[in-house]
N, CA, C and O atoms as a GROMACS GRO file, in nm:
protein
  256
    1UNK      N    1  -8.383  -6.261   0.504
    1UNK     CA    2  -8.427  -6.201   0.380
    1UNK      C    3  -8.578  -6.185   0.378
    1UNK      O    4  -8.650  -6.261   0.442
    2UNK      N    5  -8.619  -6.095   0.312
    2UNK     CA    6  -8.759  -6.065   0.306
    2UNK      C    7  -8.789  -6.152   0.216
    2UNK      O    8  -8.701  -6.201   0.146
    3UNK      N    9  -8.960  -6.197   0.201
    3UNK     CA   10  -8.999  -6.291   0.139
    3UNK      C   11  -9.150  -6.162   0.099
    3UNK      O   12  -9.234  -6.106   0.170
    4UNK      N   13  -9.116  -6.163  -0.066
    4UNK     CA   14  -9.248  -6.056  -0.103
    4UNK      C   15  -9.391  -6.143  -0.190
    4UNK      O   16  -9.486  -6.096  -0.253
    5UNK      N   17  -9.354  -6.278  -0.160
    5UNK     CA   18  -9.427  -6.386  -0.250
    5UNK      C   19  -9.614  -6.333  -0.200
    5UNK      O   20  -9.703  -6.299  -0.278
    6UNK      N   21  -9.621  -6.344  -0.049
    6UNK     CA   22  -9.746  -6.293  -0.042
    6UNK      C   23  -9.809  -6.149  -0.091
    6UNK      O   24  -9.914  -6.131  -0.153
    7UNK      N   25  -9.711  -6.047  -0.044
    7UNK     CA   26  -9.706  -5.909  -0.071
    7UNK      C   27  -9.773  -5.901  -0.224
    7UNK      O   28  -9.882  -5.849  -0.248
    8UNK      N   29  -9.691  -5.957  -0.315
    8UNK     CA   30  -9.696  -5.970  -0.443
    8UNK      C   31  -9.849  -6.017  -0.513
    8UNK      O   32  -9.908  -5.952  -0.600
    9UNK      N   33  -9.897  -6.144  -0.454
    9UNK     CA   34 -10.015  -6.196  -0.440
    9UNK      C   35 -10.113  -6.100  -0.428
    9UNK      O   36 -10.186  -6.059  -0.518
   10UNK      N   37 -10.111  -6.052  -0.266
   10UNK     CA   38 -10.197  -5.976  -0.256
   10UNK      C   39 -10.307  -5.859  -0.320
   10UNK      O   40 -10.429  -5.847  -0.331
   11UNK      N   41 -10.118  -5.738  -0.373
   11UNK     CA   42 -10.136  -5.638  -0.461
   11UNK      C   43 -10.237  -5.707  -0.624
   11UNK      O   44 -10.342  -5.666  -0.673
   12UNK      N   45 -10.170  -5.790  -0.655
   12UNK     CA   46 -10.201  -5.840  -0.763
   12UNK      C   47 -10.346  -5.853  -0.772
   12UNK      O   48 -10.401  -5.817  -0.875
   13UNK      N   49 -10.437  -5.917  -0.640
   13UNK     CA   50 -10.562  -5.963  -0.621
   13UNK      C   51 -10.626  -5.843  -0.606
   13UNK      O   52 -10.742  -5.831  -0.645
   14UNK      N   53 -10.573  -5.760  -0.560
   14UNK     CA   54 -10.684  -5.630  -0.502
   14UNK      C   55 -10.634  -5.517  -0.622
   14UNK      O   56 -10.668  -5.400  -0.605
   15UNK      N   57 -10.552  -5.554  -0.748
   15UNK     CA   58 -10.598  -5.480  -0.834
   15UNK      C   59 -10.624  -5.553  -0.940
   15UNK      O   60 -10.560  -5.543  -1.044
   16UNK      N   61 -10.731  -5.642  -0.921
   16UNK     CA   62 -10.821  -5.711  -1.050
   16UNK      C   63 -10.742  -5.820  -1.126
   16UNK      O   64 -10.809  -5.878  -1.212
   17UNK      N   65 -10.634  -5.853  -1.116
   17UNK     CA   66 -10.544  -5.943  -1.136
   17UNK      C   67 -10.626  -6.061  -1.140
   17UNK      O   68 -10.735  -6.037  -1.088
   18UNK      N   69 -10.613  -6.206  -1.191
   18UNK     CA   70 -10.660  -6.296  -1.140
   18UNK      C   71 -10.556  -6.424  -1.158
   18UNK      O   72 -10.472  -6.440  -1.246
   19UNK      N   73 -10.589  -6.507  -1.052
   19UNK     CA   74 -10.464  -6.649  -1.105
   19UNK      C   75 -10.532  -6.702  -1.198
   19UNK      O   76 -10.652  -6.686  -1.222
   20UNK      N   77 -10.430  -6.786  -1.270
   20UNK     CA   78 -10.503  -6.878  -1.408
   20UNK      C   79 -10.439  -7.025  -1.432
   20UNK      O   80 -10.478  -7.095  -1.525
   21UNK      N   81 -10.337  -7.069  -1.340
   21UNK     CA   82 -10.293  -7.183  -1.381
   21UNK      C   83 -10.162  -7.225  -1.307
   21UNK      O   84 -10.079  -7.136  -1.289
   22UNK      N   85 -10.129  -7.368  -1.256
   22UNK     CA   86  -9.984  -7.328  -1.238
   22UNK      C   87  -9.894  -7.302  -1.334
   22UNK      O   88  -9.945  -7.292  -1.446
   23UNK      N   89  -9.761  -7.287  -1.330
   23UNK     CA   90  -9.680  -7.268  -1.448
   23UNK      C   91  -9.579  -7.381  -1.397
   23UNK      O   92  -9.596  -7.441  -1.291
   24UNK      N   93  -9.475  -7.402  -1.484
   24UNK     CA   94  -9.393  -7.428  -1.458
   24UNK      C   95  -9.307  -7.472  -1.358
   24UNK      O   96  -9.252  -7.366  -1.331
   25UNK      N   97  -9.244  -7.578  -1.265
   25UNK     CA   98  -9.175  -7.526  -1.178
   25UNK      C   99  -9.258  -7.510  -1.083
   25UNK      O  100  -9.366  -7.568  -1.082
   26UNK      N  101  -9.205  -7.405  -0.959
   26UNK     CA  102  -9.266  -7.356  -0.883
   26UNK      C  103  -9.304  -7.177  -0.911
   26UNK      O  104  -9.267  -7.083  -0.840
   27UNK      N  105  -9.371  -7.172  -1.013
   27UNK     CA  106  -9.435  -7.037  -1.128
   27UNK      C  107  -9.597  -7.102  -1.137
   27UNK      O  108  -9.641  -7.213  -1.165
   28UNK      N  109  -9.683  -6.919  -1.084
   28UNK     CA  110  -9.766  -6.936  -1.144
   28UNK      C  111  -9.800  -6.819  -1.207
   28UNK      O  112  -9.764  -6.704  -1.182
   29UNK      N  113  -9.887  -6.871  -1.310
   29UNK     CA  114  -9.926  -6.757  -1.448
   29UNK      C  115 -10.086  -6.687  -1.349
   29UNK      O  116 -10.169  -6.754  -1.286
   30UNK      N  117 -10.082  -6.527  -1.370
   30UNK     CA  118 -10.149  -6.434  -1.357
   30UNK      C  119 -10.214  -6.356  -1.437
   30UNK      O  120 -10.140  -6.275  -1.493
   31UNK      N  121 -10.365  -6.345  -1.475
   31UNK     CA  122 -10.328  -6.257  -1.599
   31UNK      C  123 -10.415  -6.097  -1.533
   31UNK      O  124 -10.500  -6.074  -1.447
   32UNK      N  125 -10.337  -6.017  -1.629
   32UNK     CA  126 -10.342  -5.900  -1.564
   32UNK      C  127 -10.462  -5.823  -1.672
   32UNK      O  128 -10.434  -5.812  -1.791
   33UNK      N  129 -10.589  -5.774  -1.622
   33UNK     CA  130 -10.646  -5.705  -1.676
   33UNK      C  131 -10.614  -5.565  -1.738
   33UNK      O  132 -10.662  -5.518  -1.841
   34UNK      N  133 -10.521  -5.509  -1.654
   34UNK     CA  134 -10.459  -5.365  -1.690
   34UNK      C  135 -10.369  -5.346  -1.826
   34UNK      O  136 -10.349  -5.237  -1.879
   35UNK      N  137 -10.324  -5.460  -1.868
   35UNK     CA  138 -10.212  -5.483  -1.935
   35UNK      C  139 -10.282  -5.619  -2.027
   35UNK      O  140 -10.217  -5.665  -2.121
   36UNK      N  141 -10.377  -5.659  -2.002
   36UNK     CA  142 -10.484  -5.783  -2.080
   36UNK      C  143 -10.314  -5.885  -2.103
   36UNK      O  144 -10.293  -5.950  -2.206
   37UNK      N  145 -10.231  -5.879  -2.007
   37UNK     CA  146 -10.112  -5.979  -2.030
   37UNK      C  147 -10.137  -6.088  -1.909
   37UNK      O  148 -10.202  -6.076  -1.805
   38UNK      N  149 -10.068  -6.188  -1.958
   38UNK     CA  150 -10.017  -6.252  -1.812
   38UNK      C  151  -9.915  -6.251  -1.750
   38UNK      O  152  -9.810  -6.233  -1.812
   39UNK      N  153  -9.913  -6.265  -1.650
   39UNK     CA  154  -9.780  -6.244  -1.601
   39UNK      C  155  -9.717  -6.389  -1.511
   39UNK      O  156  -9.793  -6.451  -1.436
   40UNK      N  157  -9.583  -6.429  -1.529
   40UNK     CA  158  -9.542  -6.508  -1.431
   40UNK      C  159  -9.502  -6.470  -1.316
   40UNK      O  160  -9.435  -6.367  -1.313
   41UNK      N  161  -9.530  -6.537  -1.193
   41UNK     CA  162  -9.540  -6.509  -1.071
   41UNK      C  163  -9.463  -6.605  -1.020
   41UNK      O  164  -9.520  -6.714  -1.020
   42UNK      N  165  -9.324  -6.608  -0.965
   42UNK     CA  166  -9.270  -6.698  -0.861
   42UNK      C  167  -9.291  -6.723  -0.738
   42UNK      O  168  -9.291  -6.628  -0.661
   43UNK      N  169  -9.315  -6.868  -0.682
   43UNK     CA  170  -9.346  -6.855  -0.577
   43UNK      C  171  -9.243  -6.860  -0.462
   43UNK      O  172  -9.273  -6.910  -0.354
   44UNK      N  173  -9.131  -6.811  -0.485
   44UNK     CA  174  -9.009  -6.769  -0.406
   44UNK      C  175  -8.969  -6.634  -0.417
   44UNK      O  176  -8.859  -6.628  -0.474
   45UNK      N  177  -9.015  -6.516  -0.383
   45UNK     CA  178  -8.952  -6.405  -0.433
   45UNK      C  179  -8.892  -6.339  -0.316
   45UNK      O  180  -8.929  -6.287  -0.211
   46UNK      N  181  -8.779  -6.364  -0.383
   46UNK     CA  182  -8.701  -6.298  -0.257
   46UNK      C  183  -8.592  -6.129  -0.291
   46UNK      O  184  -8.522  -6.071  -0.207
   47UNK      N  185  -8.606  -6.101  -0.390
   47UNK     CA  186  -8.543  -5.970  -0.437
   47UNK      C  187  -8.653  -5.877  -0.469
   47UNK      O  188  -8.724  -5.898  -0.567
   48UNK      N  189  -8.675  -5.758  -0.378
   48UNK     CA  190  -8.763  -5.672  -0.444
   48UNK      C  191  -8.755  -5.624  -0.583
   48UNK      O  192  -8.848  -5.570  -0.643
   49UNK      N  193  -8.623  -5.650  -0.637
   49UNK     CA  194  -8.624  -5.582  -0.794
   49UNK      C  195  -8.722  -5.683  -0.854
   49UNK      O  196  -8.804  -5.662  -0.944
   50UNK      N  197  -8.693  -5.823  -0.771
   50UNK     CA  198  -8.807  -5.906  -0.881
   50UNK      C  199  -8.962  -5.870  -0.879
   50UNK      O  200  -9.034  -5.848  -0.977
   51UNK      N  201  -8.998  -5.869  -0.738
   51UNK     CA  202  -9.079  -5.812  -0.740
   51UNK      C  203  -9.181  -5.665  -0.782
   51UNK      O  204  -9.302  -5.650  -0.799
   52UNK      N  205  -9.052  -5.567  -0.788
   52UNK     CA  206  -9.089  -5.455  -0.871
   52UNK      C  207  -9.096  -5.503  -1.028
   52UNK      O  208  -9.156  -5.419  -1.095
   53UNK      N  209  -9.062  -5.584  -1.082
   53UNK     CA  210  -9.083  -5.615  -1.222
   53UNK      C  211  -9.179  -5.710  -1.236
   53UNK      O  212  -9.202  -5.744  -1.352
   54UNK      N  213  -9.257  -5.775  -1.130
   54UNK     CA  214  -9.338  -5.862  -1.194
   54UNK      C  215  -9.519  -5.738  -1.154
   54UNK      O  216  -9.635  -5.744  -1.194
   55UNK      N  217  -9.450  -5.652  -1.070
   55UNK     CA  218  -9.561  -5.506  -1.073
   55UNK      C  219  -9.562  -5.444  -1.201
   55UNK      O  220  -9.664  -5.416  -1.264
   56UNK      N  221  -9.415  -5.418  -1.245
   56UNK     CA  222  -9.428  -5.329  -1.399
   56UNK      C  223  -9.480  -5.441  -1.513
   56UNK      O  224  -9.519  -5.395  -1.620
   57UNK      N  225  -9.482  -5.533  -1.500
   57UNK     CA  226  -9.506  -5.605  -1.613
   57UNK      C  227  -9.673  -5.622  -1.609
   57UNK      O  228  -9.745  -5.631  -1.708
   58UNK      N  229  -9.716  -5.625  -1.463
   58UNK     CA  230  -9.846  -5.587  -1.451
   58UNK      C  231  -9.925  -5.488  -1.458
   58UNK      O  232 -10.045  -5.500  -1.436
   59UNK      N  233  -9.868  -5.377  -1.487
   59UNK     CA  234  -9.898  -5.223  -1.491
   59UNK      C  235  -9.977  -5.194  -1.396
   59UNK      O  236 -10.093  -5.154  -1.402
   60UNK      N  237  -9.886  -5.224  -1.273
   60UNK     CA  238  -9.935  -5.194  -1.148
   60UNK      C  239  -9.823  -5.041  -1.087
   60UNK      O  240  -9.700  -5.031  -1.088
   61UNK      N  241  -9.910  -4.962  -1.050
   61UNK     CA  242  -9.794  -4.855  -1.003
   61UNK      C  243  -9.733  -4.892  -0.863
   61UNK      O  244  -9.772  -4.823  -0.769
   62UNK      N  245  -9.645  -4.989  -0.836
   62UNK     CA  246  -9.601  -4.992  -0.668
   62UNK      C  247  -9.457  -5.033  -0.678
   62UNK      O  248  -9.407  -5.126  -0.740
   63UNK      N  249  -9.407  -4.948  -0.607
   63UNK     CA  250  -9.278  -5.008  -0.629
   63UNK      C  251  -9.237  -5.086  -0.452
   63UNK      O  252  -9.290  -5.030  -0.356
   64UNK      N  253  -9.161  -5.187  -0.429
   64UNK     CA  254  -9.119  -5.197  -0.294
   64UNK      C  255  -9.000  -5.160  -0.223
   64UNK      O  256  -8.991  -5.182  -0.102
   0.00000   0.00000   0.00000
């Protein structure tokens, strides 16, 4: 299985994103300048749908 946990990271960092805390669990909170939201970030992602939703929730345009 693909693992998009870094992928996810990455995008997030190189579009102004920043980390802010752990969360929960194995979750960490992101907050997204584009969207002035935060977002939760798992650090297991193994379904691109998850990963395409933790992009839309970031109002990031990428889909995988």
């Amino acid at each position: 299985m693909a693992e998009y946990e870094k992928k996810v990271r990455q995008i997030l960092s190189q579009n102004g994103c920043s980390f802010q805390r752990r969360g929960k669990g194995d979750h960490d909170i992101w907050y997204s300048p584009i969207t002035r939201r935060n977002v939760t970030v798992d650090t297991k992602i193994k379904s691109r749908h998850t990963a395409n939703a933790i992009m839309k929730q970031s109002g990031i345009n990428y889909k995988f």
